[in-house]
Backbone as XML, in Angstrom:
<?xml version="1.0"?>
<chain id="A" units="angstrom">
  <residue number="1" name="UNK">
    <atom name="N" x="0.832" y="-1.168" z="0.000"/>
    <atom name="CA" x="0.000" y="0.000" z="0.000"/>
    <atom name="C" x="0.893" y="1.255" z="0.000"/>
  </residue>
  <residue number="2" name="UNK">
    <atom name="N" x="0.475" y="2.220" z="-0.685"/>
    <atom name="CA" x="1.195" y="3.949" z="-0.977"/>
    <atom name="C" x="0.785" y="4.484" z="-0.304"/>
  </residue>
  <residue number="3" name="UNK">
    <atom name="N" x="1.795" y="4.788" z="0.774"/>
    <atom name="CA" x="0.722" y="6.014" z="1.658"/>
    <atom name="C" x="1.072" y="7.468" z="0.871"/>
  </residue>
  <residue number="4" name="UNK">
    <atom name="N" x="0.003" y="7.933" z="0.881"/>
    <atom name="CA" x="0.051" y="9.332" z="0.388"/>
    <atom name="C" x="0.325" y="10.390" z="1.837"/>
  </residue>
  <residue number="5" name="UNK">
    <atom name="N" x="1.285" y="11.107" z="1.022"/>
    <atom name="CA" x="1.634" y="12.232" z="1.780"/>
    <atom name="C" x="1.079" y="13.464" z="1.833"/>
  </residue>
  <residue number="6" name="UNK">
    <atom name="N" x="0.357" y="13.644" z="2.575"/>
    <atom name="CA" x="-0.639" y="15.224" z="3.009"/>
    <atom name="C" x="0.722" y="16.914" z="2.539"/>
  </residue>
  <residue number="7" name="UNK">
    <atom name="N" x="-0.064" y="16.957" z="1.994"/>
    <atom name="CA" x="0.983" y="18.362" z="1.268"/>
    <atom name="C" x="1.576" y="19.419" z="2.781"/>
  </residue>
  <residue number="8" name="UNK">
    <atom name="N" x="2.529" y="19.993" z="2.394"/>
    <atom name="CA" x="3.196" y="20.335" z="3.650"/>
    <atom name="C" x="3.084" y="22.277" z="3.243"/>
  </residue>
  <residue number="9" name="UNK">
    <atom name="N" x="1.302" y="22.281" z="3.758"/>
    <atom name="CA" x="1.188" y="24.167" z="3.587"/>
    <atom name="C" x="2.036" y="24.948" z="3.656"/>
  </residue>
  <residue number="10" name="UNK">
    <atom name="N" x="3.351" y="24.644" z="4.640"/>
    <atom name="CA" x="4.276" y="25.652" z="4.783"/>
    <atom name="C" x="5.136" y="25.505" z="3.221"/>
  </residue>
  <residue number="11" name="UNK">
    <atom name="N" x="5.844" y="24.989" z="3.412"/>
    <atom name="CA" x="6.373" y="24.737" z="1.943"/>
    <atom name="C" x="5.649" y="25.481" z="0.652"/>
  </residue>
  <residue number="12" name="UNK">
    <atom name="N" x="4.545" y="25.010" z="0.762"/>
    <atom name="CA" x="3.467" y="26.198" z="-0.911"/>
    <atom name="C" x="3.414" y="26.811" z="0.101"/>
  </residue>
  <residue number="13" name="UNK">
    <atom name="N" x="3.016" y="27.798" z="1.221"/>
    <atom name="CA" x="3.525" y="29.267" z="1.460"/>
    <atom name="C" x="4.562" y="29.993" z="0.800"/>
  </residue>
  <residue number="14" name="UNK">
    <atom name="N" x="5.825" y="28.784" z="1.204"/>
    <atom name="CA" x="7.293" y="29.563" z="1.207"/>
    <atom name="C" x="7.309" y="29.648" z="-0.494"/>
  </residue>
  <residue number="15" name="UNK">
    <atom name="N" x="7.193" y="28.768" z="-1.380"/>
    <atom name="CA" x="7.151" y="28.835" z="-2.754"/>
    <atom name="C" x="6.552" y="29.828" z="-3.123"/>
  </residue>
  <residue number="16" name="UNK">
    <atom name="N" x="5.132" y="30.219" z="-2.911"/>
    <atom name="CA" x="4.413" y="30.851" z="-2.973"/>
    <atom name="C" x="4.660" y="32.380" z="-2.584"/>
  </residue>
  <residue number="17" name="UNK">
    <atom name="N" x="5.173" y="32.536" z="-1.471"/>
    <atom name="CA" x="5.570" y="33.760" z="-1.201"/>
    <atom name="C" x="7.139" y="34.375" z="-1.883"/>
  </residue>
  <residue number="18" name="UNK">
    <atom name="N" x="7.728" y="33.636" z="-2.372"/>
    <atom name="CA" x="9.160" y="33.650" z="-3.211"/>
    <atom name="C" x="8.818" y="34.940" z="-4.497"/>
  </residue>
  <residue number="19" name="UNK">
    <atom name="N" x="7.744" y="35.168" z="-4.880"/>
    <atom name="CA" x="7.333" y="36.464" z="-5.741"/>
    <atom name="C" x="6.439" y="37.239" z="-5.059"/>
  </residue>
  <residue number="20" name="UNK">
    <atom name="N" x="6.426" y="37.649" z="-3.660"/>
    <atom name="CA" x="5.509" y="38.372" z="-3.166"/>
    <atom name="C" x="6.410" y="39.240" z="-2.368"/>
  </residue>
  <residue number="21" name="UNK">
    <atom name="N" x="5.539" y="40.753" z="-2.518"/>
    <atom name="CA" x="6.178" y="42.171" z="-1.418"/>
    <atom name="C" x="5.522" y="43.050" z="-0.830"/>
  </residue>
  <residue number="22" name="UNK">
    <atom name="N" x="5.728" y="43.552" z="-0.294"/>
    <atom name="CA" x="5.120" y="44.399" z="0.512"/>
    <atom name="C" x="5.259" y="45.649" z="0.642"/>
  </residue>
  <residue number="23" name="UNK">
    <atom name="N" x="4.369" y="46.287" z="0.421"/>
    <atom name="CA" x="4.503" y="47.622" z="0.137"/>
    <atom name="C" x="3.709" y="48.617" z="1.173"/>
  </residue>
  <residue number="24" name="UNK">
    <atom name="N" x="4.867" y="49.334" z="2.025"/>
    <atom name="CA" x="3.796" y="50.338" z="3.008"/>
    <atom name="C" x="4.100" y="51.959" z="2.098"/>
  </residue>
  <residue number="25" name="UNK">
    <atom name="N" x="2.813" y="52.685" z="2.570"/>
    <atom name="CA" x="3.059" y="54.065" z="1.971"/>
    <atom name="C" x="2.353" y="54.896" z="2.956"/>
  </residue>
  <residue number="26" name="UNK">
    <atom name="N" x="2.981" y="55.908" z="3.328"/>
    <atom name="CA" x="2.953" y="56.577" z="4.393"/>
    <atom name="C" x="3.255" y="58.062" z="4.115"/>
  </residue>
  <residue number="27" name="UNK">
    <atom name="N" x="1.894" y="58.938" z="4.328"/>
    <atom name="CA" x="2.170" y="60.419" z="4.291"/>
    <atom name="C" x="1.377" y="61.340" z="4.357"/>
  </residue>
  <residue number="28" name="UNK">
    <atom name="N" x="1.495" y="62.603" z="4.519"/>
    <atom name="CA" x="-0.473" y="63.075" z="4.309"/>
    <atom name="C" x="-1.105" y="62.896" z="3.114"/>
  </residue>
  <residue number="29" name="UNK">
    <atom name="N" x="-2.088" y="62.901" z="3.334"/>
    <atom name="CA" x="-3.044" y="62.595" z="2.362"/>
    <atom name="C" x="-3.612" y="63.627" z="1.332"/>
  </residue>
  <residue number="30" name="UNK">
    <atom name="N" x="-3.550" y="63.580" z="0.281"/>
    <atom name="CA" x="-3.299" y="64.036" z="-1.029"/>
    <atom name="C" x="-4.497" y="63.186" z="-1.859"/>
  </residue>
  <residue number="31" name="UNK">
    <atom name="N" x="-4.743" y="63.356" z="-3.204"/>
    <atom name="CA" x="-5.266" y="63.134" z="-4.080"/>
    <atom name="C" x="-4.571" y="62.508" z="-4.480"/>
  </residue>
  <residue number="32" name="UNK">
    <atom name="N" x="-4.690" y="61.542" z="-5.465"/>
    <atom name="CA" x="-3.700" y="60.489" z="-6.521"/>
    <atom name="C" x="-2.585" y="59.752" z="-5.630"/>
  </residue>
  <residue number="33" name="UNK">
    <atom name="N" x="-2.439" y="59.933" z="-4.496"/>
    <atom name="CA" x="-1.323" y="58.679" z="-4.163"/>
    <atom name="C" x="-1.781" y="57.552" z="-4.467"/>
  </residue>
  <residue number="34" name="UNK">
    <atom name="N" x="-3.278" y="56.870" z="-4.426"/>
    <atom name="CA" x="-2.771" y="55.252" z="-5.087"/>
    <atom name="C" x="-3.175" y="54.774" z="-6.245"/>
  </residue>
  <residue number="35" name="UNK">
    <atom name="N" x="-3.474" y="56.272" z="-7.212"/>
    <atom name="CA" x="-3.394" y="56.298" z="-8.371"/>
    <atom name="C" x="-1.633" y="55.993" z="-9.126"/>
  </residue>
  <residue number="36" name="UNK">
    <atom name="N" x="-0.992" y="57.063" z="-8.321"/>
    <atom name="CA" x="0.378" y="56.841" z="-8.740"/>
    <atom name="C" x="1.171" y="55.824" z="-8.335"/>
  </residue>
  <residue number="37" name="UNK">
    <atom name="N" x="0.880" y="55.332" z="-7.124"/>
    <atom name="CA" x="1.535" y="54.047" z="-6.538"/>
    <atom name="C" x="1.116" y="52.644" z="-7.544"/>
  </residue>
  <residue number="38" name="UNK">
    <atom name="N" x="-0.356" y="52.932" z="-7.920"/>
    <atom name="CA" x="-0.460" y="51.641" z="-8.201"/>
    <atom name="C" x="-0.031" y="51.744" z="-9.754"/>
  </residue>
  <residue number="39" name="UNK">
    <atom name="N" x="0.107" y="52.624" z="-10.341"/>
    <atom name="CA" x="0.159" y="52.770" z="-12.219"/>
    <atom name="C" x="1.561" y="52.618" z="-12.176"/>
  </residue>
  <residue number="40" name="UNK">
    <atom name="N" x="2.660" y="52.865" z="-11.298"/>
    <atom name="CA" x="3.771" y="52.616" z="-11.241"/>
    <atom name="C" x="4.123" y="50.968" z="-11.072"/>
  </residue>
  <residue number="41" name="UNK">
    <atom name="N" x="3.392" y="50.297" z="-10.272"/>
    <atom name="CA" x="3.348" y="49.275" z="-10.542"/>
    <atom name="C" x="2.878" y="48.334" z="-11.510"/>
  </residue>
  <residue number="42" name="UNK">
    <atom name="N" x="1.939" y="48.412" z="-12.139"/>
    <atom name="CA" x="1.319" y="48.418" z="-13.397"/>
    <atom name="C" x="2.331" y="48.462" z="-14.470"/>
  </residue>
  <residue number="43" name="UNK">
    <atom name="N" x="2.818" y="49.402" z="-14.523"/>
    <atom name="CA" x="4.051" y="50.189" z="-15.339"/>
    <atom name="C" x="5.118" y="49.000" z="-15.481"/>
  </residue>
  <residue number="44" name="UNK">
    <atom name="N" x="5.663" y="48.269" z="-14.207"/>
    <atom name="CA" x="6.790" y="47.861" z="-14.487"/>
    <atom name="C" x="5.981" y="46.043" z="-14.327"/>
  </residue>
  <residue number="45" name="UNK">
    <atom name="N" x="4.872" y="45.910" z="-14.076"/>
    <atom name="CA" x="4.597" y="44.585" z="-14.217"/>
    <atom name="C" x="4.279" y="43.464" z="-13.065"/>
  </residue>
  <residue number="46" name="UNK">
    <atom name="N" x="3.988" y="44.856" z="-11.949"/>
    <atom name="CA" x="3.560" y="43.455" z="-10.875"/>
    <atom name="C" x="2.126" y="43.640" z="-10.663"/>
  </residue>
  <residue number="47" name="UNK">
    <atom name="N" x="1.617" y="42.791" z="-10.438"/>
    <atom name="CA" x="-0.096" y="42.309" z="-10.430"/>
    <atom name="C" x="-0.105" y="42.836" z="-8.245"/>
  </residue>
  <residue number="48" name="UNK">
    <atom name="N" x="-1.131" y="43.465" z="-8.482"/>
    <atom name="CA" x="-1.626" y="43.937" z="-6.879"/>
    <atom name="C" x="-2.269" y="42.458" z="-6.486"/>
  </residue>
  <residue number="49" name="UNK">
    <atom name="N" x="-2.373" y="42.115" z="-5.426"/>
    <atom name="CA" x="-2.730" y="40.941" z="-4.867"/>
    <atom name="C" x="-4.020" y="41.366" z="-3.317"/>
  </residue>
  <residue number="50" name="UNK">
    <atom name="N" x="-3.141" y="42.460" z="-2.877"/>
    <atom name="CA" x="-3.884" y="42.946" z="-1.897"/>
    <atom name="C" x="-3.611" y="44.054" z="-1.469"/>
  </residue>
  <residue number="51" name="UNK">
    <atom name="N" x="-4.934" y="45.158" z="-1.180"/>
    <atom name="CA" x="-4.489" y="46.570" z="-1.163"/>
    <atom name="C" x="-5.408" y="46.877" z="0.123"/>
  </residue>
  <residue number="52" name="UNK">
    <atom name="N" x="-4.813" y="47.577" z="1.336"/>
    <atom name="CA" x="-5.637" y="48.161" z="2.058"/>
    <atom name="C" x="-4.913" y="49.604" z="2.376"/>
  </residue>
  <residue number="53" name="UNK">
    <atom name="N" x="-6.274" y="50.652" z="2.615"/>
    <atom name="CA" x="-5.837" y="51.689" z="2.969"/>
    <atom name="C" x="-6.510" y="52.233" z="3.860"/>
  </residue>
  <residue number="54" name="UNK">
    <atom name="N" x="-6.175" y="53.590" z="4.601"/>
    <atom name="CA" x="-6.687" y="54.448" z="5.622"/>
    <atom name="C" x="-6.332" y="55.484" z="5.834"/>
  </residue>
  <residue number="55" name="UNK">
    <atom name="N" x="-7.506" y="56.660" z="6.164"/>
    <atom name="CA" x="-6.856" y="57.951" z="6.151"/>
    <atom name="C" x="-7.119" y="57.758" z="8.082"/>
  </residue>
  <residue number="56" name="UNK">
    <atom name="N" x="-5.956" y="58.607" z="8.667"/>
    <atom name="CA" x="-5.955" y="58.708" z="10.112"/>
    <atom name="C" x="-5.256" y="59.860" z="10.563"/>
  </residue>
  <residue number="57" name="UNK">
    <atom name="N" x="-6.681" y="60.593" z="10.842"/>
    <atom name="CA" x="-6.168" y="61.969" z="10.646"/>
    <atom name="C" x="-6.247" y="62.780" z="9.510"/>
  </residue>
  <residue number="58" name="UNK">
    <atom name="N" x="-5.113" y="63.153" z="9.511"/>
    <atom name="CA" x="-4.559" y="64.108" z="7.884"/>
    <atom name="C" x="-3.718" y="62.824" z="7.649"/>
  </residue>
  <residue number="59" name="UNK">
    <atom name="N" x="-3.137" y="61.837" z="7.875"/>
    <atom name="CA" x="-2.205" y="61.144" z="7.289"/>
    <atom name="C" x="-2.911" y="59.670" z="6.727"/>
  </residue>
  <residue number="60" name="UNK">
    <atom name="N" x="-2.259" y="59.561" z="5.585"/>
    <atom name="CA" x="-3.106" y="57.910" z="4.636"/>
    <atom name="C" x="-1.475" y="57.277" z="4.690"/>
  </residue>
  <residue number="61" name="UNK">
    <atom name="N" x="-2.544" y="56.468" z="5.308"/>
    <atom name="CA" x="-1.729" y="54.600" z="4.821"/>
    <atom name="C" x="-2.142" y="53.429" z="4.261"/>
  </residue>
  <residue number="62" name="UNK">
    <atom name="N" x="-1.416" y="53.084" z="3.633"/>
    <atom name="CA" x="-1.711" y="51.931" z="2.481"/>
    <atom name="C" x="-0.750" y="51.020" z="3.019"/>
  </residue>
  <residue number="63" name="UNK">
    <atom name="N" x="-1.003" y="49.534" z="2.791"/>
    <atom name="CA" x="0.017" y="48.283" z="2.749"/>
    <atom name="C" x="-0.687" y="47.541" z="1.476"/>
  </residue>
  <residue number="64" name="UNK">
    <atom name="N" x="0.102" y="46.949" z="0.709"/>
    <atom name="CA" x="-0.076" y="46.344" z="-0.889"/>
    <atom name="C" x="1.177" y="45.515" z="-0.556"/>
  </residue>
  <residue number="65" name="UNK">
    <atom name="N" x="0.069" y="43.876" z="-1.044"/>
    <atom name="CA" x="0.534" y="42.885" z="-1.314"/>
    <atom name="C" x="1.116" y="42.840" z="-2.689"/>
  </residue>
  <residue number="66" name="UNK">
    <atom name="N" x="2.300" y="42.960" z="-3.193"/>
    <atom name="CA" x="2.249" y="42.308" z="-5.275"/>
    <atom name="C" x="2.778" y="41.441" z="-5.225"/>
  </residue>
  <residue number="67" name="UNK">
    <atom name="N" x="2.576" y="40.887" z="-6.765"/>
    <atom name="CA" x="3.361" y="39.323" z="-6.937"/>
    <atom name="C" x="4.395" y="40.250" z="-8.010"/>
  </residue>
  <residue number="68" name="UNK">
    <atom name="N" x="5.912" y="39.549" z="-7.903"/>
    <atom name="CA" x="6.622" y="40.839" z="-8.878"/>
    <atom name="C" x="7.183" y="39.310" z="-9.697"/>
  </residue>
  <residue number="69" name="UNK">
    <atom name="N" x="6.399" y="38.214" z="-10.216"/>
    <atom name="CA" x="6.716" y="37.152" z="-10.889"/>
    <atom name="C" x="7.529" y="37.417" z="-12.359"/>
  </residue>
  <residue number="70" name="UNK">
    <atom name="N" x="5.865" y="38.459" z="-12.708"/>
    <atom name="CA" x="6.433" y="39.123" z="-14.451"/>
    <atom name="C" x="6.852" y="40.638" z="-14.208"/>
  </residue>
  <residue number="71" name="UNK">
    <atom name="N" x="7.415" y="41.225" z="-13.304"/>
    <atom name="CA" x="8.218" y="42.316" z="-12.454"/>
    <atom name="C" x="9.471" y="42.563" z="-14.242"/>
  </residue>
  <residue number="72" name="UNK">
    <atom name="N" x="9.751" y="43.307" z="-14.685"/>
    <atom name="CA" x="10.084" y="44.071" z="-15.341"/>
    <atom name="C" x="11.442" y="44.456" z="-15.317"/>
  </residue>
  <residue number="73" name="UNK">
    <atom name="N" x="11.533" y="44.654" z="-13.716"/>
    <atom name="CA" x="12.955" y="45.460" z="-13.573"/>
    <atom name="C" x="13.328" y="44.187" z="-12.478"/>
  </residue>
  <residue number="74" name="UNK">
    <atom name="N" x="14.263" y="44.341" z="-11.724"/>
    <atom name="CA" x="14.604" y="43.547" z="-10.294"/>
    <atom name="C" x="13.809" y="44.427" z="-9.162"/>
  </residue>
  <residue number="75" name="UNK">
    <atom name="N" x="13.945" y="43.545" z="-8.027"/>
    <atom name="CA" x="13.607" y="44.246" z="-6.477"/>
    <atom name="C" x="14.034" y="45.131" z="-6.140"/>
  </residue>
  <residue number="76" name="UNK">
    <atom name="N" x="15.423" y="45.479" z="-6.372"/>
    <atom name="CA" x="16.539" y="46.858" z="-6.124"/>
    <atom name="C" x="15.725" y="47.999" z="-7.049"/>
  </residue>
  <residue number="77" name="UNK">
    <atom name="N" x="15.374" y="48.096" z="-7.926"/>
    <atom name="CA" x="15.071" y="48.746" z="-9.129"/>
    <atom name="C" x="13.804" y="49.157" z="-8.723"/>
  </residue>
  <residue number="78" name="UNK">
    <atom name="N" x="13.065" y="48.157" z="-8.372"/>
    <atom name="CA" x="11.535" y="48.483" z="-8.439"/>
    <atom name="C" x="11.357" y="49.519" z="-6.839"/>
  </residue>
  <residue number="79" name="UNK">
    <atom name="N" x="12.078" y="48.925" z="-5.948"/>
    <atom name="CA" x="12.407" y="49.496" z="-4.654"/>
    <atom name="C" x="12.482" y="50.949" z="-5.003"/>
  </residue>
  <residue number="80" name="UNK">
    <atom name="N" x="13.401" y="51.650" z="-5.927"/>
    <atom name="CA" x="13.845" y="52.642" z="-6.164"/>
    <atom name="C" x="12.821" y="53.686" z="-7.150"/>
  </residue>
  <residue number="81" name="UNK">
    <atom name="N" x="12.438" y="53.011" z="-7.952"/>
    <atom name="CA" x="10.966" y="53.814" z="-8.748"/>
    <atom name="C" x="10.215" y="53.877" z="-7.747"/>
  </residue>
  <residue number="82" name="UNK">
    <atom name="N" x="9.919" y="53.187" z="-6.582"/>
    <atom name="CA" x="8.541" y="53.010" z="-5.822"/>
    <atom name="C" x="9.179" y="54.688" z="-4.757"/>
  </residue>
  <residue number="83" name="UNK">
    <atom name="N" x="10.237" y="54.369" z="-4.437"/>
    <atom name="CA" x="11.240" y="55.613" z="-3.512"/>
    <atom name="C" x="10.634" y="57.094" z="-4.264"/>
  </residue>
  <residue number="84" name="UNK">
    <atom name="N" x="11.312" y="57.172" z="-5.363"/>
    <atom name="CA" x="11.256" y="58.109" z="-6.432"/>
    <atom name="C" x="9.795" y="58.946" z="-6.574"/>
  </residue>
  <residue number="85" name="UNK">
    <atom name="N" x="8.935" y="57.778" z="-7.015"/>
    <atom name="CA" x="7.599" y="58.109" z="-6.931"/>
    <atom name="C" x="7.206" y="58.979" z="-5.899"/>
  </residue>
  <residue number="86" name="UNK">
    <atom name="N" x="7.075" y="58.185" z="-4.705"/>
    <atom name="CA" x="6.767" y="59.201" z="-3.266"/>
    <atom name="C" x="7.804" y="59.954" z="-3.091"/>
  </residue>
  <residue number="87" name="UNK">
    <atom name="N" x="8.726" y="60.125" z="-3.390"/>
    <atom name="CA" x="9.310" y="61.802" z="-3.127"/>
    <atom name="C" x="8.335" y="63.002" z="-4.514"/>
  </residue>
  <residue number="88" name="UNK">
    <atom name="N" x="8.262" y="62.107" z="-5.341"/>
    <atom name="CA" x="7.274" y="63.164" z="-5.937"/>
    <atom name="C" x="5.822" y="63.731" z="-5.731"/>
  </residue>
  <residue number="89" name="UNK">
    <atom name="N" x="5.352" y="62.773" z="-5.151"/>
    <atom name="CA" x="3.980" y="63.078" z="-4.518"/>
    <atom name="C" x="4.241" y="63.311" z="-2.939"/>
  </residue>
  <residue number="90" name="UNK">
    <atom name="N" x="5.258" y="63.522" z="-2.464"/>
    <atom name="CA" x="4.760" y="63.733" z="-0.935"/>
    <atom name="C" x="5.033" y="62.799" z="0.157"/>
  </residue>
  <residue number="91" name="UNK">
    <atom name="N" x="5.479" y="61.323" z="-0.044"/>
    <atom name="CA" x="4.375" y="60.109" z="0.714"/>
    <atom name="C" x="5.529" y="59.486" z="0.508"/>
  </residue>
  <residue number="92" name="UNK">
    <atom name="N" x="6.073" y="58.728" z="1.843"/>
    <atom name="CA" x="7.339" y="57.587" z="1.740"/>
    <atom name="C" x="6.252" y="56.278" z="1.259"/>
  </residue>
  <residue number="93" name="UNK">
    <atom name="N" x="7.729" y="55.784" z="0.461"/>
    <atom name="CA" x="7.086" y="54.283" z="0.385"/>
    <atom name="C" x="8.089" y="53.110" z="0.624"/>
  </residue>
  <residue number="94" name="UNK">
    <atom name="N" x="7.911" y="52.142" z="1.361"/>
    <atom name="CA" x="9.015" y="51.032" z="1.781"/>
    <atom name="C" x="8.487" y="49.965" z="0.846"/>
  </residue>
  <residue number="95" name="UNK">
    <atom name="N" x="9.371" y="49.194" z="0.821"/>
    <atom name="CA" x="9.068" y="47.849" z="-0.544"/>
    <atom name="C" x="9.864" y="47.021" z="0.570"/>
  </residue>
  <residue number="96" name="UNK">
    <atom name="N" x="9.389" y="45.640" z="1.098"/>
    <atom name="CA" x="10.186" y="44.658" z="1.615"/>
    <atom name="C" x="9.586" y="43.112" z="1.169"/>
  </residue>
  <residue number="97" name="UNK">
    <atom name="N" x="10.350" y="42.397" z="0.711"/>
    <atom name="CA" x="10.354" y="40.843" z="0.316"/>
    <atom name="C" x="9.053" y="40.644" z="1.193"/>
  </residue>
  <residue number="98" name="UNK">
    <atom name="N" x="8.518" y="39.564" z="1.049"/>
    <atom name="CA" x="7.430" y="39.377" z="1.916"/>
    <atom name="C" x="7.869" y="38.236" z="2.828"/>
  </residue>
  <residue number="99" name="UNK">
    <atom name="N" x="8.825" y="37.615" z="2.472"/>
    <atom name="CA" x="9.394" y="36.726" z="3.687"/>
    <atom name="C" x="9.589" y="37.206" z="4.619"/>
  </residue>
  <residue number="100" name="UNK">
    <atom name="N" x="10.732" y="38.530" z="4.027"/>
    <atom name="CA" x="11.529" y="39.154" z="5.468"/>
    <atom name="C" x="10.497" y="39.936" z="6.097"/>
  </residue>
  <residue number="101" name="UNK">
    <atom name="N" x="9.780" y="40.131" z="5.421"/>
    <atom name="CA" x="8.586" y="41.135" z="6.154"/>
    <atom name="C" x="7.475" y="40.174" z="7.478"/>
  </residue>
  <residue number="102" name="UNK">
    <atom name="N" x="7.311" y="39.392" z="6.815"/>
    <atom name="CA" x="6.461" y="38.229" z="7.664"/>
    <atom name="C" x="8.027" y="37.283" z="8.508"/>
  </residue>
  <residue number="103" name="UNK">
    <atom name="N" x="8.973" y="37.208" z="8.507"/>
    <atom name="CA" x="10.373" y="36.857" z="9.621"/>
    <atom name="C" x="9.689" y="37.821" z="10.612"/>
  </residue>
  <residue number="104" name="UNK">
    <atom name="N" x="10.038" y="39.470" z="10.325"/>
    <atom name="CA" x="10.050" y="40.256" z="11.071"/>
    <atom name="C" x="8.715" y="40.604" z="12.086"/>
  </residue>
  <residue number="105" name="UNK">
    <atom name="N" x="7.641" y="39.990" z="11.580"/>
    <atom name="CA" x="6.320" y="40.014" z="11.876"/>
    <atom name="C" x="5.614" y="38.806" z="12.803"/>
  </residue>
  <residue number="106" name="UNK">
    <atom name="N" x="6.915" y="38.092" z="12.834"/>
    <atom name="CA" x="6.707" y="36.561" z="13.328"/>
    <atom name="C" x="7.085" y="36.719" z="15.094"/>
  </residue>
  <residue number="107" name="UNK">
    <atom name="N" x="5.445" y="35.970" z="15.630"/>
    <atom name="CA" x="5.696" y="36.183" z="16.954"/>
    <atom name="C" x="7.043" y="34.818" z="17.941"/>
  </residue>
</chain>
């Protein structure tokens, strides 16, 4: 008899998360920040996966999941348009791997 082996979720996480990032954006709140955040991404080729936002206060925050699979440029690169962007509108933006982001998030 074959025993079948029950798939090991962590593993398709970790695969799974191997094209995923995280994106916080942080600043007052303006018109078009996730017009421009997200067309910039668009732009270079990563698919949004998950987007939440909030205004608190005068200040909006966003965190965005992407998959950067068909990503355009590298992580360094895309890191740096995403930088670029929010110095033009106003609004920091951090880009981190989604591993190291969920390491760092890990109780």
């Amino acid at each position: 008899m074959v025993e079948k082996r029950l798939p090991d979720f962590r593993e398709i996480e970790e695969e799974a998360g191997k094209n995923k990032v995280v994106i916080t954006v942080v600043g007052k709140d303006r018109i078009g920040i996730i017009a421009a955040i997200t067309s910039c991404l668009a732009e270079h080729g990563v698919n949004i996966e998950d987007i939440t936002q909030k205004i608190l206060g005068e200040y909006f925050t966003m965190i965005l999941v992407g998959d950067i699979s068909r990503c355009t440029v590298n992580i360094g690169e895309l890191r740096e348009k995403l930088a670029q962007k929010g110095e033009e509108i106003g609004v920091a933006v951090y880009l981190q791997h989604a591993q190291i982001f969920r390491a760092m998030h890990r109780i």
